[in-house]
N, C-alpha and C positions, 0 to 999 in steps of 0.2 A: 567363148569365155564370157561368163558374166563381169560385166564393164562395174555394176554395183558393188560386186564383191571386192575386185580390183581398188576400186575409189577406198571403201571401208579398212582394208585392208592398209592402204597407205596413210587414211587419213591417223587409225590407230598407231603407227609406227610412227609419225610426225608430233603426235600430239606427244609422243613417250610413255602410250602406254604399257606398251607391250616390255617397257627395259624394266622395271622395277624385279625383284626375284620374287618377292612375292607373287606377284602378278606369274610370273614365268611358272611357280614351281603349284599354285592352284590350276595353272591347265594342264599342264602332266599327269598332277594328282587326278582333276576331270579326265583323260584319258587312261590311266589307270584303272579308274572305277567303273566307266565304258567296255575294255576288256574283261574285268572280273564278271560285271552284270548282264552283259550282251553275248557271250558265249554261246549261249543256245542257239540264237539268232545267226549268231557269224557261222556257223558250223550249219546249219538248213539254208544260208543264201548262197554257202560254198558248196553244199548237196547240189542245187538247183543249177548255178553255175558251172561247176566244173565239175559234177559228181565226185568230189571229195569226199573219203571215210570220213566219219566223226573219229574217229583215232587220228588221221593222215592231218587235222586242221589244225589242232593242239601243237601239233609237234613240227610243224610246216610253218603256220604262219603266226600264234598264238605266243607259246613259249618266249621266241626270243623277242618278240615285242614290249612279254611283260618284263622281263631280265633289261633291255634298254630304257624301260622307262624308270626302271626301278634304278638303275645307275644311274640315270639322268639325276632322277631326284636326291642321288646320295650326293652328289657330286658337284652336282651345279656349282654351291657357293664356292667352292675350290678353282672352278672352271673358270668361275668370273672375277675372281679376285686377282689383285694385280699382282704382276709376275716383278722379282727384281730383275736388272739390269747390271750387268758386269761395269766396276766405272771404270774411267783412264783418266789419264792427266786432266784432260778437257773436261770432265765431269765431275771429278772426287770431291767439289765442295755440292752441290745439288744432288737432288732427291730424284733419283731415275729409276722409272719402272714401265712395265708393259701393262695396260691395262684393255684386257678385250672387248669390243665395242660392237653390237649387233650393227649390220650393215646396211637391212631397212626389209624389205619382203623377197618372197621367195615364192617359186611358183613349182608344186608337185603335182605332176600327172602321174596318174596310177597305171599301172600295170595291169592287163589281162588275168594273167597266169597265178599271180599271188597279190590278189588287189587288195589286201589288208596289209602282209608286212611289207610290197613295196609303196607303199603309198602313206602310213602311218610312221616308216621309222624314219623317214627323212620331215615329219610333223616333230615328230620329239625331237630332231635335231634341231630344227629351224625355233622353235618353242626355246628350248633352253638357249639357245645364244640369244634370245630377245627379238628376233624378229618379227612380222606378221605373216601371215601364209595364206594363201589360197591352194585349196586342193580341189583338183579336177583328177576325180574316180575315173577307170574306165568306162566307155559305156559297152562294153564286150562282156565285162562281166556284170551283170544286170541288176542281177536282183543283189549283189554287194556293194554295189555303186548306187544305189535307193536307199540299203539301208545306214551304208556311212552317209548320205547325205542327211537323213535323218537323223542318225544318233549324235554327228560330232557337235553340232548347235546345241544341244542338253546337257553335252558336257563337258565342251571349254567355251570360250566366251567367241563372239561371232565376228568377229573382226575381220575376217576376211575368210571362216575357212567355209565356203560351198562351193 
């Protein structure tokens, strides 16, 4: 495990950057735009790696990544907004609500067998609750785990994911 990524990673969640939605809903949007633009790429590292069809990749790993980021992104400010609170006796003069709070970093290790959607859609979850992430690719699957190290720094912010 890179001990750098780790430090950055925390430092970004400490300082707060990672909670604003803004902040949250431009790295989704960066990973959305990853998917649309890198397709060719993901479909020839998954040739090489797993000899996956260029048909089998879209519909395997591709599709429901973009459907989760794309809910992510409808959804988010719904997801973060605060929830009310049933009152009772002890509360009915006070303002009571549930408000959800990113918890601090997360650590995703990828998968062999589907190193894109299991390693990216727990990224979009950890992203939209506010947290920081580090992702460690497999290194089984080779040439996927080169090229997600490569592409995610171009397009969410680096805070911790190599």
């Amino acid at each position: 495990m890179d001990r750098q990524a780790v430090n950055r990673a925390r430092e970004a969640f400490l300082t707060g950057r990672t909670r604003p939605l803004e902040f949250r809903l431009q790295q989704l949007q960066g990973l959305q735009k990853m998917l649309k633009d890198r397709q060719a790429e993901i479909v020839t590292a998954l040739k090489q790696d797993l000899n996956r069809s260029q048909y089998d990749t879209p519909l395997l790993e591709l599709n429901g990544l973009e459907a989760e980021v794309e809910l992510a992104i409808s959804k988010l400010a719904q997801w973060a907004a605060p929830r009310p609170v049933e009152k009772n006796l002890l509360t009915i003069k006070d303002e009571i609500y549930i408000q959800p709070e990113p918890l601090g970093m997360v650590l995703i290790i990828g998968a062999w067998n589907y190193p894109w959607a299991l390693t990216l859609a727990p990224l979009i979850g950890a992203i939209a609750a506010g947290n920081a992430a580090v992702v460690k690719p497999s290194e089984l699957s080779e040439c996927s785990s080169l090229l997600l190290k490569g592409l995610l720094p171009r397009y969410v912010d680096q805070v911790g994911s190599h």
